[in-house]
C-alpha positions in Angstrom: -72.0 33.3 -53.3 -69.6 33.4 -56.0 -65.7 32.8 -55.5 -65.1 34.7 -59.1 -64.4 38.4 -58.4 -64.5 40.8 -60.7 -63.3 44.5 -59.6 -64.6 47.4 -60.5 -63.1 50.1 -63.1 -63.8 52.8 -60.9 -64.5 53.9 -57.7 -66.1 57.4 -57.3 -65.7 57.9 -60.9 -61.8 57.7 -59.6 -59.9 54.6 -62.1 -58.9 51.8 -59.5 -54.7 52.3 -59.6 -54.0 50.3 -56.8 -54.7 46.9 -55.2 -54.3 47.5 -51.4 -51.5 45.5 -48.9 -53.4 42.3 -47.8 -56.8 43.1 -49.8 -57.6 39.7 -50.5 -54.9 38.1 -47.6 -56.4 34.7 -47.4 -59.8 35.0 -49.0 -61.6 32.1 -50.8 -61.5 33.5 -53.9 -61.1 30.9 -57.0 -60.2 33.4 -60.2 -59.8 37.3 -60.6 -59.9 39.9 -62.8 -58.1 43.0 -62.0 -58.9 46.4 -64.0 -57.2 47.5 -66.7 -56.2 50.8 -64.8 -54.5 48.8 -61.6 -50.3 49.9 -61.7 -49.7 48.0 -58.5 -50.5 45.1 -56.4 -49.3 45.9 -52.6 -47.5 43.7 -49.9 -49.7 40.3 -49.1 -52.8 41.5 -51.1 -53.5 38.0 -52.3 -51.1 36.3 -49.7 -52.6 32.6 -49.3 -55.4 32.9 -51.0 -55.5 29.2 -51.2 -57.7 28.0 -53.9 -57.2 30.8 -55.8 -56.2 29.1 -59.5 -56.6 32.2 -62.5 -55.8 35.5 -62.0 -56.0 38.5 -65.0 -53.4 41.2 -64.3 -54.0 44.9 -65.9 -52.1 45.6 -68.9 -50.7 48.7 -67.0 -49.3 46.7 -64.1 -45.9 48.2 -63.3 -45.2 47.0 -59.6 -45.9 43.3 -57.9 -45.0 44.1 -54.4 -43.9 41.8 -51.4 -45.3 38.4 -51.0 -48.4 39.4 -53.0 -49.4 36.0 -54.7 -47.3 34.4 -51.8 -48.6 30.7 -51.0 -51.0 30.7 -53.4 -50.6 26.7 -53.6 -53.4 26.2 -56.6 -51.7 29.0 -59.2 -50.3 26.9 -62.0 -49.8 29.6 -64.9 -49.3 33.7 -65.0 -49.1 36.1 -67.3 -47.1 39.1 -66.2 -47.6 41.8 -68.7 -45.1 43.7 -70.5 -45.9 47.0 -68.4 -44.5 45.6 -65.5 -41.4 46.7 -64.1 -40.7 44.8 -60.7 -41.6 41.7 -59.4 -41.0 41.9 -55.2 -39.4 39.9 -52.8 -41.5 36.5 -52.4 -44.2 37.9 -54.5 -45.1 34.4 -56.3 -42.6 32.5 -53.0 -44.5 29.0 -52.1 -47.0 28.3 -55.2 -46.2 24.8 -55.1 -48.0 24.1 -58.3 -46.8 27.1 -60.2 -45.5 25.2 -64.2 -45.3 28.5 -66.1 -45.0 32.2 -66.0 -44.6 34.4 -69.0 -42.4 37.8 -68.7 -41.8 39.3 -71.6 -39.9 42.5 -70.8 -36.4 41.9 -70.8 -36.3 45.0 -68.4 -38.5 43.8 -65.8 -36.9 42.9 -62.1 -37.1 40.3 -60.2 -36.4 40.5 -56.2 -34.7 37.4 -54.3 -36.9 34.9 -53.8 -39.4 35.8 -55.7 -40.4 32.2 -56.9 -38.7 30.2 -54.1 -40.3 26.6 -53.0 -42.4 26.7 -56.9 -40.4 23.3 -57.6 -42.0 22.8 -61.1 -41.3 26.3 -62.5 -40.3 27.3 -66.1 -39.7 30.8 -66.5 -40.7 31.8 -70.0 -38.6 35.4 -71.1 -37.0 36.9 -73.6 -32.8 35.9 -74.2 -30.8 38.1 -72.6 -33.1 39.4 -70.4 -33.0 40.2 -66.6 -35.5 36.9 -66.0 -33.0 35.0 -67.9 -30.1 35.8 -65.6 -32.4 35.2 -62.6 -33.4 32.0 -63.8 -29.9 30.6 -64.2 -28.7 32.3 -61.0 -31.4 30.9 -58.9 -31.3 27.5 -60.8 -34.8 27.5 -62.3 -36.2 26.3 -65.7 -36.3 28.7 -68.4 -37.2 28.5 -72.2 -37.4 31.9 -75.1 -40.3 34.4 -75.9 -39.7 35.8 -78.9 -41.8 37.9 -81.2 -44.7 36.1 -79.5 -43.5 32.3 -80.0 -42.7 30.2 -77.0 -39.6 28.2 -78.1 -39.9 24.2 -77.2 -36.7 23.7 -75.7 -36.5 24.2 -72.2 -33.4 25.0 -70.4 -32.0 23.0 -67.4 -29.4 25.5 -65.4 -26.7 23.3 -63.8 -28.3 22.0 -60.3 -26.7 22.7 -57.2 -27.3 20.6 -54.0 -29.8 22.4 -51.7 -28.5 21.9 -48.4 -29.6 23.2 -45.0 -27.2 23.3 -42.7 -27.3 22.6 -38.5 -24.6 25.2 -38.3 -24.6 25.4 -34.0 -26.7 24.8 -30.8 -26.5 26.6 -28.0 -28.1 27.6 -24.8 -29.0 30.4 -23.1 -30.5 31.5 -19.3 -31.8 34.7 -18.3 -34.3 35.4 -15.4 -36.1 32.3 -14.7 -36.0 30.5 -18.8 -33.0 28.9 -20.5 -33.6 28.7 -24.4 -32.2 26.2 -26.6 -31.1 27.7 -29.8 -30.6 26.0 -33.8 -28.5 27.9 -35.9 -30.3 26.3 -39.2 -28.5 28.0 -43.1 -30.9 27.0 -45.3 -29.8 27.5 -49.3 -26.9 29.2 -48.3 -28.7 32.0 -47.5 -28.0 34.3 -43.6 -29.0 31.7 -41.1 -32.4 31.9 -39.0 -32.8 30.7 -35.3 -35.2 27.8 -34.5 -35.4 28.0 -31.0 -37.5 26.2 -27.6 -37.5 27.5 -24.5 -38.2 25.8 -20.5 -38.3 26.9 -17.1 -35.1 26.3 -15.4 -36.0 24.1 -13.7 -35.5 21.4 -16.5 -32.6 22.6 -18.1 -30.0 20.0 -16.6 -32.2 17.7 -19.0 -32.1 19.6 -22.0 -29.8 17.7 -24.9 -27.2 20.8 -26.6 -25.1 17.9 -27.7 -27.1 16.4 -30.9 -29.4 17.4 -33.6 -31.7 15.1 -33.2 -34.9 17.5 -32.5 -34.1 20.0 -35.1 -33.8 16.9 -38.0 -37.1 15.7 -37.1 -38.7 18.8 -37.3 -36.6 19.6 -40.5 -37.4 16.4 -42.6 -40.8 16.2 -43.8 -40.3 19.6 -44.7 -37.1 18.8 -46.6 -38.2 16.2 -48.3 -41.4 18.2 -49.6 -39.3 21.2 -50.4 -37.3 19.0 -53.1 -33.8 19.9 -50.7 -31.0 17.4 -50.8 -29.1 17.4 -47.4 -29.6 17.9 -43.9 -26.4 18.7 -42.6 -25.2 18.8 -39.1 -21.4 19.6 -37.6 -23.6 18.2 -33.9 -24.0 14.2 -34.0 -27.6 12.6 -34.3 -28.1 10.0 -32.3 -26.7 6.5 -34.1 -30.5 4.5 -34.2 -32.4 7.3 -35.2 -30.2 8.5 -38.5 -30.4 4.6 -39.1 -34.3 4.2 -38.6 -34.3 8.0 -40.9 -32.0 6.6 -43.7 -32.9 3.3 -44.3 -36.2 3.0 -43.4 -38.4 6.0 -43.5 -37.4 7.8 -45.9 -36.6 5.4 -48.6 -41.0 4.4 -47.7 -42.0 8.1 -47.6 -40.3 8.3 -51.2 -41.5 5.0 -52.6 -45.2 6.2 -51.4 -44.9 10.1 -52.9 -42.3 9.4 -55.9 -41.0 12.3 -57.6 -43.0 14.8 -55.4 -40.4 14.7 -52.7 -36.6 14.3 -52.5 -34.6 11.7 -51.1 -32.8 13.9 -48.1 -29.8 12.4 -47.0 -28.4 13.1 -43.4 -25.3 13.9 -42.7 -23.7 14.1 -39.6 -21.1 12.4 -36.9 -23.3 9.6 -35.1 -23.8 9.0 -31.6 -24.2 6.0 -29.6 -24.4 7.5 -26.2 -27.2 7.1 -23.6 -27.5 9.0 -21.0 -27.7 8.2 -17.1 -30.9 8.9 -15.9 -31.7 9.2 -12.1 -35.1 7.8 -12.3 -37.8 6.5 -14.8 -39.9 9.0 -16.3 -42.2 8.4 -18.2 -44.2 11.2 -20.4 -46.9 12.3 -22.6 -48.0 15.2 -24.1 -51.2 16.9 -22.1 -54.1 19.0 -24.0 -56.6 17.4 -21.4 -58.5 16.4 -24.4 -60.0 12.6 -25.2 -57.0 11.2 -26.4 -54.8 12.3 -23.9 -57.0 11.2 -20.9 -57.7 8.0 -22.7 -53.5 7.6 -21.9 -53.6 8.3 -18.6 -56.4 5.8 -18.3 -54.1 3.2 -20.0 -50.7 4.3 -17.9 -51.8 7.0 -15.5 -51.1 6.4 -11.2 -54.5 4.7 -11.3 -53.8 2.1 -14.1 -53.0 -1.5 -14.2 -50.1 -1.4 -16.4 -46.8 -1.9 -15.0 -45.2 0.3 -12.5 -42.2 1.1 -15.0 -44.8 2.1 -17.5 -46.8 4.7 -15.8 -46.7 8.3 -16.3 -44.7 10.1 -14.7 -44.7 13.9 -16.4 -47.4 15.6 -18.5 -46.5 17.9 -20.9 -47.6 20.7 -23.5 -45.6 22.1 -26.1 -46.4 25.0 -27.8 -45.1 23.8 -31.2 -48.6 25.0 -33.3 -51.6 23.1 -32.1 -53.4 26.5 -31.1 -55.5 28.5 -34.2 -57.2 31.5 -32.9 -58.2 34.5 -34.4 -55.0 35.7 -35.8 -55.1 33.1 -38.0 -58.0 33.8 -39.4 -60.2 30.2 -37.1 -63.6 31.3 -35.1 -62.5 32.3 -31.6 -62.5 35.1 -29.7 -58.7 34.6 -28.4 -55.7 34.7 -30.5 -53.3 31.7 -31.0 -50.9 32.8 -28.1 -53.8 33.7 -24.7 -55.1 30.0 -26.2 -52.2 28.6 -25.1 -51.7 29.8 -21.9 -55.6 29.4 -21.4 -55.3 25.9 -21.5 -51.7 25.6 -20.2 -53.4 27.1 -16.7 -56.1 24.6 -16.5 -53.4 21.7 -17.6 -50.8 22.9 -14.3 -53.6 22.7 -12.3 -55.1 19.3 -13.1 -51.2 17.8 -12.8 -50.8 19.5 -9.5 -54.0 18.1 -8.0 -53.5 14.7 -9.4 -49.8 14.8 -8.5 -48.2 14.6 -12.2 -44.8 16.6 -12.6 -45.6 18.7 -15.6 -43.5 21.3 -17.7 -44.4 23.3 -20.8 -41.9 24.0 -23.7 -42.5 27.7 -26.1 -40.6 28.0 -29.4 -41.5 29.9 -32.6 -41.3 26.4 -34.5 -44.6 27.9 -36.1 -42.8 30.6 -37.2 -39.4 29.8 -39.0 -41.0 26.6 -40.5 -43.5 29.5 -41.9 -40.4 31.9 -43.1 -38.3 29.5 -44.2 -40.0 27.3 -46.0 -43.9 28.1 -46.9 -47.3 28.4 -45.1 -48.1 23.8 -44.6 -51.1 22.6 -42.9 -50.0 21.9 -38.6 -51.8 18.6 -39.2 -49.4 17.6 -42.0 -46.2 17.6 -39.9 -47.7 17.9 -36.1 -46.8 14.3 -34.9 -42.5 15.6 -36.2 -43.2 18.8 -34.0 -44.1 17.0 -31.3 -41.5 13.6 -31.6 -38.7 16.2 -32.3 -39.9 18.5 -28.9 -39.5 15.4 -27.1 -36.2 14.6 -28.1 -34.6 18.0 -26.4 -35.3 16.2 -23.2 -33.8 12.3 -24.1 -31.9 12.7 -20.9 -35.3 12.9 -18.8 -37.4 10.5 -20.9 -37.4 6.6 -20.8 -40.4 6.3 -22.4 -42.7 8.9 -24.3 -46.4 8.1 -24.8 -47.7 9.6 -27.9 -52.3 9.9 -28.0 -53.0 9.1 -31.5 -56.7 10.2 -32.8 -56.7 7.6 -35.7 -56.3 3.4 -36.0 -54.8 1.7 -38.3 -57.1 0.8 -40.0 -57.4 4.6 -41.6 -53.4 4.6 -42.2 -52.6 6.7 -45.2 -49.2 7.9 -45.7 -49.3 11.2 -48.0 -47.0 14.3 -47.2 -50.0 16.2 -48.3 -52.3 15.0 -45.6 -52.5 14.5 -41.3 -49.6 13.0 -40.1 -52.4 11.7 -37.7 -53.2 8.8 -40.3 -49.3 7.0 -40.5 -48.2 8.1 -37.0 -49.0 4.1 -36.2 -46.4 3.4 -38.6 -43.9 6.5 -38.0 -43.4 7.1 -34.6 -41.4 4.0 -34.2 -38.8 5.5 -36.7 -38.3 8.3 -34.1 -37.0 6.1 -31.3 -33.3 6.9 -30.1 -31.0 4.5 -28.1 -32.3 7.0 -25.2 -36.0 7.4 -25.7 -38.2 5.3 -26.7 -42.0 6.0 -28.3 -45.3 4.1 -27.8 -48.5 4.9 -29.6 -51.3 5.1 -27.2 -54.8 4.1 -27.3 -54.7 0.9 -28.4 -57.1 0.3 -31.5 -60.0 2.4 -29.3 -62.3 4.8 -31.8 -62.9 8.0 -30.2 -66.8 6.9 -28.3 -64.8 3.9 -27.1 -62.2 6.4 -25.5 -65.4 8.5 -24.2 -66.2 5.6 -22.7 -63.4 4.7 -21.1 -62.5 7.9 -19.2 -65.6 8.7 -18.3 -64.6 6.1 -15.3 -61.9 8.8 -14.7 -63.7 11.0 -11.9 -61.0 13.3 -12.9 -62.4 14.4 -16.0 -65.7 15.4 -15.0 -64.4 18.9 -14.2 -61.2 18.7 -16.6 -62.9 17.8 -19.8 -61.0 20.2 -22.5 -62.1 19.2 -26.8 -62.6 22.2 -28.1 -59.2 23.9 -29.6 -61.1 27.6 -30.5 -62.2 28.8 -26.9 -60.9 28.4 -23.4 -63.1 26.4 -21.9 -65.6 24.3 -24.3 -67.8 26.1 -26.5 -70.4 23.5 -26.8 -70.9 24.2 -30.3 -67.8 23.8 -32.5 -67.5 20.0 -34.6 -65.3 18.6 -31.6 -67.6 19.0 -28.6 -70.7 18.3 -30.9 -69.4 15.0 -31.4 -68.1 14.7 -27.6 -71.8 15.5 -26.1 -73.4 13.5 -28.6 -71.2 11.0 -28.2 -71.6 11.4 -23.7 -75.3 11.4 -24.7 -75.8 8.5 -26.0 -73.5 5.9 -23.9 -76.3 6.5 -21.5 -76.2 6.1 -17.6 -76.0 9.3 -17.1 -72.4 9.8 -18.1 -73.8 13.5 -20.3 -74.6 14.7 -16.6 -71.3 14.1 -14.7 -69.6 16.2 -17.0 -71.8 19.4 -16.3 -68.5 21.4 -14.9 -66.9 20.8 -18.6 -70.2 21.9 -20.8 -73.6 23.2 -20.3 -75.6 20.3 -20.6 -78.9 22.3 -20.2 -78.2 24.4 -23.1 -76.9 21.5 -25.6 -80.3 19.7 -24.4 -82.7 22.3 -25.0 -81.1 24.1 -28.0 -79.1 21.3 -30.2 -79.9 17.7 -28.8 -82.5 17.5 -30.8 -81.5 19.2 -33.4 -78.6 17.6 -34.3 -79.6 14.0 -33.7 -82.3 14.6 -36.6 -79.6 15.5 -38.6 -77.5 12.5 -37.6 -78.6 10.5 -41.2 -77.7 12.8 -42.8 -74.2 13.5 -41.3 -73.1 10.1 -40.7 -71.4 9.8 -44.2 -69.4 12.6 -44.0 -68.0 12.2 -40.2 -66.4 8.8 -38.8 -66.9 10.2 -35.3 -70.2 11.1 -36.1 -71.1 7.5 -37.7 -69.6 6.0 -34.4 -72.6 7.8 -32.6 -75.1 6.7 -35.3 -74.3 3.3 -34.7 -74.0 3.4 -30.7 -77.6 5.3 -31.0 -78.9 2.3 -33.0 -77.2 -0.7 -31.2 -77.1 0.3 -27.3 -79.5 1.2 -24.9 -80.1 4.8 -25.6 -83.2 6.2 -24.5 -83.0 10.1 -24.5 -85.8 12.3 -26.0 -84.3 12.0 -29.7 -86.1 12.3 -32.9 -85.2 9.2 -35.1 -85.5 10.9 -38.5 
């Protein structure tokens, strides 16, 4: 199937005037022709249309409306034509790669924000025209059109520091939740709310007195986003802006060069630490692989030391959950995902006496608004470090399940967090809290392995991130029943209450074990089983080719 569309002229013998809102909202498409007849483009008709690198607009365009080429990351170059009167509020907002775009009517308006986050931009217009004065006003790049010539000299508006600014934190309690609030102004513009919210039971713990959460969150983003400054009138905690200032992000920069900015932090420090009443001792709780493979290394039942065991499971809802609203394979949407699986996770801490607490925000949301549609892989482990630090007055020590070794590290802002955490997490560490990488160097059939002597987990079992319950089918719980399957001694049995083993036996066990040579290359997790299949003692009913 071809990702080149071409539309129509007509429809009905009717001339195609109009492009409707969200037409094409996140479609696969790679280049696009719109007919000559099309006047306007509505809100979010192409709206993150991802790999979506040439588009031809009519020559009788008159209105680009709201957001509609919005975080289309692969456009580098656009021609608006000279029919076109008004360019809309974030129409082009987030094209990361965008170099160049041509309007040459000196008439034609531009709505705020239009172009915001496209770092690289040169706005090519006639002098004295309305894109001129935007340019300047907003600080972008700009050079002449004139007569049809492009002039060679680009123009460099005076830059002005892009701050955003920690303006005040504060809490509020109603019925039985108490919400901790971020007033974040970010380019000087009205300031948006980044907010988490508890039970009330754990608001005594909360911490209303630094920035520390909303910086970690905030930085990666910063940093990408080419801003300057991270200001805060709240102190940060004193060894975490250190760790930030002198040692992550001067590494982060060194590693991604002129892509990203060199944030400074700035902010009264804090060397404060809090009186706790007792140890605990957390980590965060999806009742997947990684995170039983920590409660097999510090849960009651461990052998590490008492002042290291868990104490409190938790789960944040700070992103992790894709379901149908945005556009992933699953029958529930994002939010009845998360309180699907937050059920099952209260129950398995009450019956296996863990205090547990979950934390809501709409982190997903304003990093969204505020600053561009980014991957939840590229910045989960900051989501999840900076949720944690709300709570430095509960927390002695935080355990953090990493999927990845280090022997995969790769720092890149453009990729998973997953693959540096190893590294990063120890940057995160307050003079409060303090953050441990779990796991060990364990791949993921070594973790399979090791909690399958959990009893616990036969009935708890939870990979798969698009259903409620495991669907036995997506790439996650393919590669956990293969992987059950063959470690052998009847481990793929005991886990009957998690999956239906009958039906992965007569329907894909085969199946996908004969595609195993082909697969291997393309999936470490996969290759893991290859080689366990070759090596141990596997005997199931598999074809070997």
């Amino acid at each position: 199937k071809s990702n080149n569309v071409r539309l129509p002229l007509t429809i009905n013998s009717e001339p195609i005037k109009k492009i409707a809102s969200k037409a094409f909202m996140k479609k696969s498409i790679v280049r696009i022709k719109i007919p000559e007849y099309v006047e306007s483009i509505g809100n979010n008709a192409f709206f993150s249309c991802l790999n979506l690198i040439s588009i031809d607009l009519s020559k009788k365009l008159k209105y680009i409306s709201r957001s509609a080429f919005n975080t289309c990351i692969a456009l580098t170059n656009i021609y608006i034509p000279k029919s076109c009167r008004h360019i809309g509020y974030r129409a082009f907002r987030n094209c990361k790669r965008l170099e160049s775009i041509y309007i040459p009517n000196p008439e034609t308006y531009i709505e705020d924000e239009a172009f915001d986050l496209c770092p690289n931009l040169v706005i090519y217009c006639a002098p004295q025209s309305f894109a001129e004065k935007y340019a300047k006003d907003h600080h972008i790049q700009y050079s002449y059109l004139s007569n049809g010539e492009i002039s060679s000299v680009i123009h460099v508006p005076d830059r002005v520091l892009r701050d955003i600014l920690i303006k005040n934190i504060y809490l509020e309690t109603y019925d039985d939740k108490t919400r901790i609030n971020f007033d974040i102004i970010i380019d000087h513009n009205r300031p948006d709310t980044l907010w988490w919210e508890v039970d009330n039971r754990w608001k005594d713990y909360i911490c209303a007195d630094r920035c520390d959460a909303a910086v970690v969150v905030l930085l990666l983003y910063a940093m990408h986003c080419n801003y300057d400054r991270i200001i805060s009138e709240y102190p940060i905690s004193e060894k975490l802006w250190y760790q930030l200032s002198y040692h992550l992000i001067p590494q982060i920069c060194k590693v991604e060069g002129r892509k990203v900015s060199q944030v400074q932090i700035v902010a009264p420090k804090t060397n404060l630490v809090y009186q706790k009443e007792k140890c605990a001792n957390g980590t965060g709780f999806s009742r997947g692989v990684d995170s039983f493979a920590t409660l097999y290394e510090y849960g009651h039942n461990s052998n590490c030391l008492d002042d290291y065991k868990v104490t409190h499971l938790v789960m944040y809802n700070v992103g992790a959950f894709h379901g149908k609203d945005v556009g992933l394979r699953s029958g529930y949407s994002s939010k009845q995902l998360y309180q699907g699986h937050l059920k099952e996770s209260q129950t398995f801490a009450k019956n296996n006496h863990y205090d547990f607490f979950k934390v809501d925000s709409n982190m997903t949301l304003f990093l969204d608004d505020n600053f561009g549609h980014w991957y939840f892989q590229n910045t989960a482990t900051q989501r999840n470090i900076g949720t944690t630090l709300l709570f430095q007055k509960l927390f002695e020590k935080f355990y953090y399940s990493s999927g990845h070794t280090m022997d995969e590290f790769k720092l890149s802002l453009d990729g998973s967090s997953a693959l540096w955490e190893h590294y990063g997490v120890q940057f995160f560490n307050t003079e409060n809290t303090q953050f441990y990488i779990t796991n060990r160097a364990w791949n993921r059939l070594e973790k399979t392995e090791k909690i399958a002597e959990l009893p616990e987990t036969y009935n708890s079992l939870q990979v798969c991130l698009v259903e409620i319950g495991n669907c036995g089918i997506c790439t996650k719980c393919k590669r956990t029943l293969m992987g059950l399957d063959v470690l052998g001694n009847g481990l793929l049995d005991k886990y009957s209450a998690s999956f239906d083993i009958q039906t992965y036996k007569e329907r894909y066990r085969e199946q996908w074990f004969g595609k195993i040579w082909l697969e291997k290359e393309q999936d470490e997790y996969i290759m893991e089983v290859f080689k366990e299949k070759l090596t141990g003692d596997f005997s199931g009913d598999i074809a070997t080719a």
